[in-house]
N, C-alpha and C positions, 0 to 999 in steps of 0.2 A: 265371469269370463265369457264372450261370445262366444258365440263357433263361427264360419264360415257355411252358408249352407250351398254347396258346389251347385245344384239345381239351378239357382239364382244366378248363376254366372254362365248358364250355355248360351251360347249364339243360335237362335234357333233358326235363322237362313240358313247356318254353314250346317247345323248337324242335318237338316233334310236332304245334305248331298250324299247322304252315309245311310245307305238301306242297312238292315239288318244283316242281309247275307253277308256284304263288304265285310262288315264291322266283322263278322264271326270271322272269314278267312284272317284278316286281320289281325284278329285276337292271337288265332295257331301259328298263326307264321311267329307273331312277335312273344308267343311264352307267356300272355299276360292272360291273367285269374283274377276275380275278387274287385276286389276294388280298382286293381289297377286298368279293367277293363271297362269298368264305368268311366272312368278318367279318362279314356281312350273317346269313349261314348262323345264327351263332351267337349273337346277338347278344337276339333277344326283343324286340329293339325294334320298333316299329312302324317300315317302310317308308316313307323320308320321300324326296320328290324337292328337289332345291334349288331356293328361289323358290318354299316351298309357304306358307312365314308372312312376311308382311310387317311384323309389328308385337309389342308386347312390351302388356304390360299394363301401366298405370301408374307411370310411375319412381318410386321413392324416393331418398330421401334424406338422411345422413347426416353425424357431423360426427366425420370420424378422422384425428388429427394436424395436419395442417397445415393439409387438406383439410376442404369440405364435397364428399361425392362421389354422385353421382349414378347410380344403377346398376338392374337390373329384376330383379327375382327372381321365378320358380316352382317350383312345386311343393310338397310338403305340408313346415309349419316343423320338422317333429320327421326329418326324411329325410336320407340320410346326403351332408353340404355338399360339394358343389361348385364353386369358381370356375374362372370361363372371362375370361380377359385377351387383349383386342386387344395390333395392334403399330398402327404408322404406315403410310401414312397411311389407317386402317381406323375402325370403333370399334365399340359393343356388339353393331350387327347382322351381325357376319362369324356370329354364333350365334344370328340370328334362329329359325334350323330346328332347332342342335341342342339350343336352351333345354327347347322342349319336348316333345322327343323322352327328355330324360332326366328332366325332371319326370313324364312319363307313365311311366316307371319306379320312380317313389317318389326320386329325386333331389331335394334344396332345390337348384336351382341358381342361382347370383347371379353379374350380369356388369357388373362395372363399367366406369365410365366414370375411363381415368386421368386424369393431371392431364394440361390443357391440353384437353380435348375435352368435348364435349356441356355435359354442366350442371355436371359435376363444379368446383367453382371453390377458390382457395386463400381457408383463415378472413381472411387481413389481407394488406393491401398492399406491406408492408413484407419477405414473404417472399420468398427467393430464386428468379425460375422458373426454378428449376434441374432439370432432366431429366438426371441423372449415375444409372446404372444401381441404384445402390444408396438412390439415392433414392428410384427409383419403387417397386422392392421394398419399402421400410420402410413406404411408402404402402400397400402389400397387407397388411402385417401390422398395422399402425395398423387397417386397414378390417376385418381380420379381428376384433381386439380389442373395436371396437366393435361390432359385431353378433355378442359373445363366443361365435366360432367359435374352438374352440381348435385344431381336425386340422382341414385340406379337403385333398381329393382335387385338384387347378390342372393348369389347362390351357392353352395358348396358342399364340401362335405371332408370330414377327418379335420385338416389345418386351414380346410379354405372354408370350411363350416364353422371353425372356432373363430375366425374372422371375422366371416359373417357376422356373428353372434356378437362377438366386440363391437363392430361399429354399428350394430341394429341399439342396442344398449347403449353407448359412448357420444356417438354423432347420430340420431335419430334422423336429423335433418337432411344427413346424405343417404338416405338409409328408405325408399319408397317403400318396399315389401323385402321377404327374405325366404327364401327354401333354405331349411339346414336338416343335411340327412344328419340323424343320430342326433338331432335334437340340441337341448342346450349345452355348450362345450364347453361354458367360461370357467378356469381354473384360476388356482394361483398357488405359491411355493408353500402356501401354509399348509390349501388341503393338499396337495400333492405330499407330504408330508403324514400323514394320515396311515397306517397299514392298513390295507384292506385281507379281508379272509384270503389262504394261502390258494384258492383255486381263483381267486381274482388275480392277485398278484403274478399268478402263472402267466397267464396270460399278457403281460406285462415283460416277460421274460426281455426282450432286446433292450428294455429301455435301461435294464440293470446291467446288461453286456459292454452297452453304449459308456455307460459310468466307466468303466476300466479303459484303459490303454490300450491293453488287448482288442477289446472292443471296437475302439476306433482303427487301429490297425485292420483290423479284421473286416470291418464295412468299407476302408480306405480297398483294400485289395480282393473283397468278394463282392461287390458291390452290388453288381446285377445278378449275382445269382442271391442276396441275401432279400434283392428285391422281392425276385421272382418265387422265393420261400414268402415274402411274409402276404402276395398276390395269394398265392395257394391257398395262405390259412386264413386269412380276410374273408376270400370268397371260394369258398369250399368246393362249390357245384358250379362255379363258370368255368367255361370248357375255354381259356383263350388260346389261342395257336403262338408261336413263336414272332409271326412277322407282329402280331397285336405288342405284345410286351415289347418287342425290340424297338419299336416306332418310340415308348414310353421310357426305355432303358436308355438312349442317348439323350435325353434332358439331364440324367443323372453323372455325365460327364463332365459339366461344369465344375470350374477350379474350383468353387467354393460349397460346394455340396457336401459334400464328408464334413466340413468345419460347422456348417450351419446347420447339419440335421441331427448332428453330438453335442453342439451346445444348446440346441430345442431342450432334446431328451435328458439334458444333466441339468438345467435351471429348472426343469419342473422338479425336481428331485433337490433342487437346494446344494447343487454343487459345483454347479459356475453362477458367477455372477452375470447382471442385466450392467445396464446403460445408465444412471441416475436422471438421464433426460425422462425417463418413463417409469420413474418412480413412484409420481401423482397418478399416474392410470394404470399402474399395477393396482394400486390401494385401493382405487375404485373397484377394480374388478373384482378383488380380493373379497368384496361386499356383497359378493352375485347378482350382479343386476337386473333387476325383471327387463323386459323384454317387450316393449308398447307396441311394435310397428307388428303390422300385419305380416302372418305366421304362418307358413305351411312345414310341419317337419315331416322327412319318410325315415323310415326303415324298411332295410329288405327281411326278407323272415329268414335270411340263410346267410346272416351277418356272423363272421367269427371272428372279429377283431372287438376288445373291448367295447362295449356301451352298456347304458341303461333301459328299462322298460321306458316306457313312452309316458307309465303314470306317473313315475319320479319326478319328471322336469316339463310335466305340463300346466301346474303353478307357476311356473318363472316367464309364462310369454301372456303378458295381459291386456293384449289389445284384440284384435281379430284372430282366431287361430283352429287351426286342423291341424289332426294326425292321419298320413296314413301310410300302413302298412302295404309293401310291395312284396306280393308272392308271386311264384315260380321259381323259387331256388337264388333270388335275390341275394347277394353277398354286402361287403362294405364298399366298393366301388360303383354305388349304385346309378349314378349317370353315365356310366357307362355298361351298364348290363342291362338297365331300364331304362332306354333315355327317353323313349313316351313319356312313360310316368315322372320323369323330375322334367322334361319339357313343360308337360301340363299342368304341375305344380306350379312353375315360374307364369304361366300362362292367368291359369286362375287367380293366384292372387297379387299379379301387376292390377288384373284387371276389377277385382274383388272393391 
């Protein structure tokens, strides 16, 4: 397996604009240690602190597959494409800061809203909301089709990292590079199926809530405060304020939110059914696909929502690839608590 040797990829006009002093204020202001401030080093991006943009410029909106979706794009249209994919229960602004931090690099970058959240809505009623992994993937490539992106560079992390991972693996072709925090995500109903030790499964706790009625009732009518619980125990040490989550909580008002993020959580569990259209690309998955396209995964070091060590699933990506670790209290919404650091991951290995 290669590595990526980051060295090989600085821009050395643009880092001689960065004295040392710069970089050190830089580093305090933005929280960033270790690695992530080497990243910083080489990166040519402008120095961005998290909770520096609040807002996105005008949504658009489009009509791909199944979907009308609703998404914000920056930076110049002819710039080499980048998508950036939420997970749950999150949505397009965990990348308020790193939108355009990579449009101010000549990046298009475009962040959808998946199904089930913000504006993004399905074309007809009659459609299944079905949230089965390979669903929302074909959702990315439909969206890709229609704003005839044929390569993007995709980024994500939780359901927009398992994405990722799907179409890095499935369609390589649309597939340039990929950042996935938390590494590789491809499941299916077999291992989901699997008990894991009882302090894993702990942590697992909503997805077993979600399986009862109660359950669904209960995310149907607490919705944003069950959010704003499972914000807290994701990311233990981020301090966000109210307007931050609130900007995040009305993507969760979409009619079909509650249907799509209970039937996610019960098909990995083997107790709703998928689509038989995506029953050939379950099976595939089902086989854990290695993972060829050029690879950067992160973790924050202060991640408290389920994952894995970085050793377990760094066999499965075998083409170009790095790990790195983001410290300072790093949680699992990590483009939006570090957006330096997963900027400059998409940065390094577009360009890698």
């Amino acid at each position: 397996m290669s590595k990526i040797d980051s060295s090989e990829q600085i821009d050395h006009d643009r880092r001689r604009l960065f004295g040392a002093a710069a970089l050190s204020v830089a580093a305090a202001e933005l929280g960033l240690t270790g690695s992530a401030l080497a990243q910083t080093k080489s990166s040519g991006l402008p120095a961005i602190k998290p909770g520096t943009n609040s807002s996105f410029g005008p949504l658009k909106q489009i009509d791909a597959g199944v979907l009308n979706v609703g998404y914000a794009e920056a930076g110049p249209a002819n710039g080499a494409p980048v998508i950036l994919l939420h997970g749950w229960p999150y949505d397009i602004y965990s990348f308020v800061d790193v939108t355009p931090a990579l449009a101010s690099a000549g990046y298009r970058v475009i962040v959808p809203y998946i199904r089930g959240y913000g504006s993004t809505r399905f074309l007809s009623g009659d459609t299944v909301r079905n949230a089965q992994p390979s669903a929302v993937a074909v959702d990315t490539i439909a969206f890709m089709d229609a704003l005839k992106i044929e390569k993007a560079t995709i980024g994500g992390f939780d359901w927009g990292g398992r994405t990722a991972n799907i179409i890095a693996a499935l369609w390589p072709e649309r597939c340039k590079a990929m950042v996935s925090v938390s590494g590789y995500l491809i499941g299916s109903q077999q291992a989901g199926g699997v008990p894991l030790p009882p302090k894993a499964e702990l942590q697992w706790w909503y997805q077993y809530y979600f399986a009862t009625e109660r359950g669904r009732d209960g995310y149907d009518k607490y919705r944003s405060d069950f959010s704003k619980l499972i914000w807290q125990l994701a990311s233990p040490k981020w301090d966000f304020d109210d307007a931050t989550f609130g900007r995040s909580a009305a993507a969760f008002d979409n009619p079909d939110h509650v249907a799509v993020v209970i039937h996610n959580y019960r098909w990995r569990l083997g107790l709703a059914e998928g689509e038989s259209k995506y029953d050939d690309l379950e099976k595939r998955l089902a086989q854990s696909p290695a993972i060829a396209v050029p690879t950067i995964t992160l973790e924050g070091d202060a991640n408290g929502a389920p994952h894995l060590e970085p050793s377990a699933y760094a066999k499965k990506f075998t083409g170009k690839y790095e790990h790195r670790t983001i410290m300072g209290g790093i949680g699992h919404n990590l483009p939006q608590e570090a957006p330096q650091a997963f900027a400059q991951a998409i940065v390094d290995i577009s360009v890698g």
